[in-house]
N, C-alpha and C positions, 0 to 999 in steps of 0.2 A: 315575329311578324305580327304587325296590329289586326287587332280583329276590325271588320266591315264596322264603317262609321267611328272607329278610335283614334280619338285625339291622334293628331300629328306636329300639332304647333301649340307654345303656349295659350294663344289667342282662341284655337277652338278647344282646348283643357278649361280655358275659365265658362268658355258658350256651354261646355259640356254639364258644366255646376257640379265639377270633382271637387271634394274636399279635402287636403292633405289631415292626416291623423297620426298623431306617436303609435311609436310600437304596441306599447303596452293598451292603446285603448285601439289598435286593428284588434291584437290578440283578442281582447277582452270580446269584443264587438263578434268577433267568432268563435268565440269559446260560447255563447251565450248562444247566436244559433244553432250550434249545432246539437247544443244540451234542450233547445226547445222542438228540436227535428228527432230527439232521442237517438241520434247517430251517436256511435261511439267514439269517442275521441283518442284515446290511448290503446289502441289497434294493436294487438300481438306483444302488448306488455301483460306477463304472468305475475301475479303471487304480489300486485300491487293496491288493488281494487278498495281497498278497507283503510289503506296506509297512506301512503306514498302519494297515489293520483288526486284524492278531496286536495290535499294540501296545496297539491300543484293546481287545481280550478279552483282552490280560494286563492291562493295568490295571484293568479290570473283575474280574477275577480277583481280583486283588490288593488290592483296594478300594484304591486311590490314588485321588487326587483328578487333572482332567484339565484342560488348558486348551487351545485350537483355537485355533492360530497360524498365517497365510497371507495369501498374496495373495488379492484378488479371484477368484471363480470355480473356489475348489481344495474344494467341497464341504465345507464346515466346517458352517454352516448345513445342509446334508442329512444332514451325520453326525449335530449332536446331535436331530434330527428322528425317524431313525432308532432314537436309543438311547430315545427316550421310548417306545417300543416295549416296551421291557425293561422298564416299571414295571408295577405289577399293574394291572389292567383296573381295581381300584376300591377305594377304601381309608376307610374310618368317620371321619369330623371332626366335632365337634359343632356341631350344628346351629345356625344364626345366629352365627356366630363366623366375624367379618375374618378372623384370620389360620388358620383351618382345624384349629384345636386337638387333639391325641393326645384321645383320649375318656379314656384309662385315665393320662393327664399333662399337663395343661391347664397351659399358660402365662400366659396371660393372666386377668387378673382378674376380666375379667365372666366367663369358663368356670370358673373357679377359686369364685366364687358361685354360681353356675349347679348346680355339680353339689354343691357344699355343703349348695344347699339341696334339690335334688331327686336327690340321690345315683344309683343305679342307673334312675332312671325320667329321669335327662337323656335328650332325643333326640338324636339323629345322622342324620349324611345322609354318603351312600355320592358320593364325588368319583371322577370319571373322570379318567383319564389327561389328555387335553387340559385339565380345570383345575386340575392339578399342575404344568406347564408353562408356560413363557411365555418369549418373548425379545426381544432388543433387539439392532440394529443397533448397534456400535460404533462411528463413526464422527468422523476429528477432531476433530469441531466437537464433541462429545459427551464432556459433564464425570464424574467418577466417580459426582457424586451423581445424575445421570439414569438411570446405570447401576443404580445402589442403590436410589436412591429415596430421598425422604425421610422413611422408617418414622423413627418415633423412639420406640425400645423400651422409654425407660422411662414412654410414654406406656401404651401397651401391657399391662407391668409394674402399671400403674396401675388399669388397666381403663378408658381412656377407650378410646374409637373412634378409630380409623386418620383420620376424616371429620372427629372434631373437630379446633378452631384452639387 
């Protein structure tokens, strides 16, 4: 549900002077308030405080890309749990679109029509943090493509549906 006065159409997303941001510089952008609020960032993670978490806010800093390597039970799963935290509370995709499309740089074909034909009056819907995330257990028995999925982009590209065969 939009909050009072949020964006509902392309057209008032640009009047609103939102600006789309990569991942790595939302994360960054609030990694860095919250370490100037002295709020804690890594919430009910033990025995990491010295080790583990600088690493993970210099690479956040740094915008590198990160990968969670361990045994069973060393809180990999709670760390990236945590970092979904860092992402904005809620961020503009056009409306009925699989794969969640930039409003102001649509990938995909039907969005790529979509706002061709209805320009600044395309709709939008504001995503929460929990449906910007998702994960998957790794597991040996677990192929790269279960990990990936099988999107196949130049489906995508095309403008079919992710549902079609």
């Amino acid at each position: 549900m939009p909050k009072k006065n949020q964006a509902l159409t392309i057209g008032e997303l640009r009047a609103s002077g939102y600006t789309p941001v990569s991942v790595k510089q939302e994360l960054r952008r609030n990694l860095i308030t919250m370490m100037r609020a002295h709020r804690e960032v890594f919430q009910g993670i033990i025995g990491y405080s010295d080790t583990v978490i600088p690493n993970i806010e210099n690479a956040i800093l740094s915008g590198h890309d990160m990968i969670f390597l361990g045994e069973r039970g060393q809180a990999k799963s709670r760390l990236m749990r945590v970092l979904m935290q860092l992402l904005d509370e809620k961020i503009p995709a056009i409306k009925g679109c699989e794969i969640n499309d930039d409003p102001y740089n649509p990938i995909c074909k039907h969005c790529r029509d979509m706002v061709a034909a209805n320009g600044d009056k395309t709709e939008i819907v504001w995503l929460g943090r929990e449906e910007r995330y998702s994960e998957k257990l790794a597991t040996p028995d677990i192929a790269m493509a279960d990990l990936l999925g099988d999107i196949d982009p130049i489906k995508v590209a095309e403008g079919k549906y992710l549902s079609t065969n």
